[in-house]
C-alpha positions as CSV (number, residue, x, y, z in Angstrom):
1,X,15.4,-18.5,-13.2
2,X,12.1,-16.4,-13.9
3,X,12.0,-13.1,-12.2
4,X,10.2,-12.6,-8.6
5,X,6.4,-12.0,-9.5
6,X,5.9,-8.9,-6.8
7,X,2.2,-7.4,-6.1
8,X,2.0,-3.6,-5.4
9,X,-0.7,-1.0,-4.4
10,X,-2.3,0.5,-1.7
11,X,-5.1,2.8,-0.5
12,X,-3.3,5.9,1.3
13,X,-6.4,8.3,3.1
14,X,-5.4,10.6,6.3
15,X,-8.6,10.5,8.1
16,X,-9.2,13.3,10.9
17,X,-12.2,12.3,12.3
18,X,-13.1,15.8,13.9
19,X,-14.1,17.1,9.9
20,X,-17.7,17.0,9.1
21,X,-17.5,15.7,5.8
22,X,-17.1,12.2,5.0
23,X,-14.4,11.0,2.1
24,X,-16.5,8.8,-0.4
25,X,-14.8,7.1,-3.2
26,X,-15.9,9.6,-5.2
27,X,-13.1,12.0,-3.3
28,X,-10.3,9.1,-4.5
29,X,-11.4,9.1,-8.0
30,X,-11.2,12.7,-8.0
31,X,-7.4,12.6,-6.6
32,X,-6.1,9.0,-7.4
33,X,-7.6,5.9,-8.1
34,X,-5.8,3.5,-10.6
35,X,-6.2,-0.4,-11.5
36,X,-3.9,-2.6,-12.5
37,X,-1.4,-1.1,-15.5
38,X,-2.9,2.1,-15.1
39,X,-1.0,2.4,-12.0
40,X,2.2,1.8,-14.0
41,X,1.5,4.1,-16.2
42,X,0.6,7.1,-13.6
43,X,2.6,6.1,-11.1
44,X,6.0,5.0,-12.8
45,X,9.0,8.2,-12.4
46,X,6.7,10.0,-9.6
47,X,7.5,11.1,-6.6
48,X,5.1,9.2,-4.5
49,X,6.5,6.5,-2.5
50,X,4.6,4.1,-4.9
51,X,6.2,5.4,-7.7
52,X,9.6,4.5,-6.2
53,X,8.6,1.2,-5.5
54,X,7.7,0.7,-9.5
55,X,11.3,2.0,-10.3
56,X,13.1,0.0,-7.5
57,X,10.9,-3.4,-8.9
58,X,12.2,-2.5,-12.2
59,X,15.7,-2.3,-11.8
60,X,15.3,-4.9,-9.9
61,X,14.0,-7.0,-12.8
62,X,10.8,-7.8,-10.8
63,X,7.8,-8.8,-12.7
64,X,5.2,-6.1,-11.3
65,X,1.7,-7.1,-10.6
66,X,0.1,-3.7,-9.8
67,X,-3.2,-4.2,-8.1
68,X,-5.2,-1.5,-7.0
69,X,-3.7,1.9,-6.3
70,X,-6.0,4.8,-4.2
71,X,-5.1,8.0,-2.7
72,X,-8.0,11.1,-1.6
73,X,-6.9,14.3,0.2
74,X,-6.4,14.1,4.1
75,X,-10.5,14.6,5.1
76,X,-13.5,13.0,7.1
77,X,-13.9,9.6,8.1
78,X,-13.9,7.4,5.1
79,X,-17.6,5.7,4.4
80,X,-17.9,2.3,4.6
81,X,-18.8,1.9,0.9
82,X,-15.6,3.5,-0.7
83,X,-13.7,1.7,1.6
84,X,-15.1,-2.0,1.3
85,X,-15.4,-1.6,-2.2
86,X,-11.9,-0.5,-2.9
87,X,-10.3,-3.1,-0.3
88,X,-12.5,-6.1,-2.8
89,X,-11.1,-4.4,-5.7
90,X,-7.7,-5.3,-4.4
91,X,-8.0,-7.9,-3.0
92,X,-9.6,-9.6,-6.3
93,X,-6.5,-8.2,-8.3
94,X,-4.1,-9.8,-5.4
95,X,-6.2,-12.8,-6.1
96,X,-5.8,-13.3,-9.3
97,X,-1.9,-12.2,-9.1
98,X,-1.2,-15.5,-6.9
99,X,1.4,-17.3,-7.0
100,X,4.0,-14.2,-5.8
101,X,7.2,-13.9,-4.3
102,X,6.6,-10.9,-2.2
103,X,4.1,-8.0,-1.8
104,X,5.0,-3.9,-1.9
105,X,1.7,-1.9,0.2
106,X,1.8,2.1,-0.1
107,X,-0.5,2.9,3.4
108,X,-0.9,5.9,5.4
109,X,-1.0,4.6,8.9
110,X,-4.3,6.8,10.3
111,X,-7.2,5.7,7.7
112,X,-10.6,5.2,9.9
113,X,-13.9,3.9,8.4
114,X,-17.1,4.1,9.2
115,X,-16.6,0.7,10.5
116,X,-13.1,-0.1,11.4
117,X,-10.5,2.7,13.7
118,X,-8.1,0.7,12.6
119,X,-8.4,0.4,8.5
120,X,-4.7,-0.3,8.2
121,X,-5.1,-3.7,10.0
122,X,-8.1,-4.6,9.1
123,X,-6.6,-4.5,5.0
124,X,-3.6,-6.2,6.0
125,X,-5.3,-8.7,7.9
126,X,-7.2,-9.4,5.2
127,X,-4.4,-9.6,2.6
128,X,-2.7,-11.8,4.9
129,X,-5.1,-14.4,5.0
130,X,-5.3,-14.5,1.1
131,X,-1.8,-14.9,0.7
132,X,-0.6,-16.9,3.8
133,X,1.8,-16.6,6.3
134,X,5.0,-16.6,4.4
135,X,4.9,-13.8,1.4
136,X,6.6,-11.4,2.5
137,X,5.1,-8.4,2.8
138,X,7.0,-4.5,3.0
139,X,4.7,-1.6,3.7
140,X,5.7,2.1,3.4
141,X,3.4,4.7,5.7
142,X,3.5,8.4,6.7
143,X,5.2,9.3,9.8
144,X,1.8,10.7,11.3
145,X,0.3,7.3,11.7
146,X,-1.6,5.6,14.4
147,X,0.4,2.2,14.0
148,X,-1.3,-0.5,15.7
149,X,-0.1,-3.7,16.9
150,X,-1.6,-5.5,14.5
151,X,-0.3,-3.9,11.3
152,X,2.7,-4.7,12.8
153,X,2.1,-8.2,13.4
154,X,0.7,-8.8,9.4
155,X,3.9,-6.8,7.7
156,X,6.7,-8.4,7.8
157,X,8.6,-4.2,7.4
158,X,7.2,-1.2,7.7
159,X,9.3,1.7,6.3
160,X,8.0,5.0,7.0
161,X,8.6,8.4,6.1
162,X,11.9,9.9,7.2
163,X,10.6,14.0,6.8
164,X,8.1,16.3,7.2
165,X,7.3,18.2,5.0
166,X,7.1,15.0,3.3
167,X,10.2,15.2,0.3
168,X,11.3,11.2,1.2
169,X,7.7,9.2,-0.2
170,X,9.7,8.4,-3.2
171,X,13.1,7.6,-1.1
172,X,10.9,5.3,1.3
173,X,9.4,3.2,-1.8
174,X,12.8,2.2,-3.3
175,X,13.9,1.3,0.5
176,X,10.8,-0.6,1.0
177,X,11.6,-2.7,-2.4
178,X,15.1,-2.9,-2.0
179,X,14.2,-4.1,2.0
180,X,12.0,-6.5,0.2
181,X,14.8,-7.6,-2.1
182,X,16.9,-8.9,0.8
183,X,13.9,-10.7,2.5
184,X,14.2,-12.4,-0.8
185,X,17.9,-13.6,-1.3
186,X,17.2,-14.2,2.5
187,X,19.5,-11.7,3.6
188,X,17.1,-10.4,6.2
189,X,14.2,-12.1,8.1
């Protein structure tokens, strides 16, 4: 039996809409913006919750199909431009991953856009409509979300941080894989 072919990434931005500055994707490639391998690479033995994730899939014996992996510093609303063109980016590289088994997402929970309150949604909407109703789909977020409704509708988990200060991203990646492991041997629905 081949191993379970697993997506990961995410785009992770804490927006507070009162600052005056926008966050362009200029602001993520300063701080963390990674395609495909290079997100193993970087990522792999960190603390972030997406590096967890990487070490759960491995000794898990996933096959890891990292997509598209972005991260700026907690600022101003993010412009529409770093944000559409970021969401494309992964969504291409989820594209092109299919067929999967299952589908890790590192998220913060409070991203705003200049077009969409919600960014959160709106990416997992889209990502659920490329990959259908039944992948299964496990997304870690920050405890200082603004969860809607329909984020929860698209995942099929959401595992968020335990702590704050924040010493758990790492903890809640591993626990997001290993949930997804069980929606897998259909442990769990």
């Amino acid at each position: 039996m081949s191993s379970p072919r697993i997506a990961l990434g995410g785009i992770i931005h804490e927006t507070h809409s009162f600052a005056a500055t926008p966050t362009m994707l200029a602001d993520f490639a300063a701080s963390q913006l990674y395609r495909g391998d290079e997100i193993l690479t970087r990522m792999r033995g960190t603390r972030a919750g997406i590096g967890g994730m990487i070490d759960a899939g491995a000794r898990l014996g996933w096959t890891l199909l990292p997509t598209l992996y972005a991260s700026a510093m907690p600022g101003g609303i993010v412009t529409a431009e770093a944000y559409e063109t970021m969401l494309a980016d992964l969504l291409a590289r989820l594209e092109a991953a299919l067929p999967l088994d299952g589908l890790l997402l590192a998220l913060h929970g409070a991203m705003v856009t200049a077009t969409e309150l919600d960014a959160e949604s709106h990416l997992l909407r889209a990502v659920r409509r490329l990959v259908g109703p039944e992948l299964p789909i496990v997304v870690e977020l920050d405890m200082h979300g603004n969860i809607g409704l329909e984020t929860v509708e698209q995942a099929d988990v959401l595992v968020a941080f335990d702590t704050n200060p924040h010493i758990d991203p790492y903890d809640r990646g591993v626990e997001a894989a290993e949930i997804l492991a069980r929606l897998l041997r259909r442990e769990v629905k």
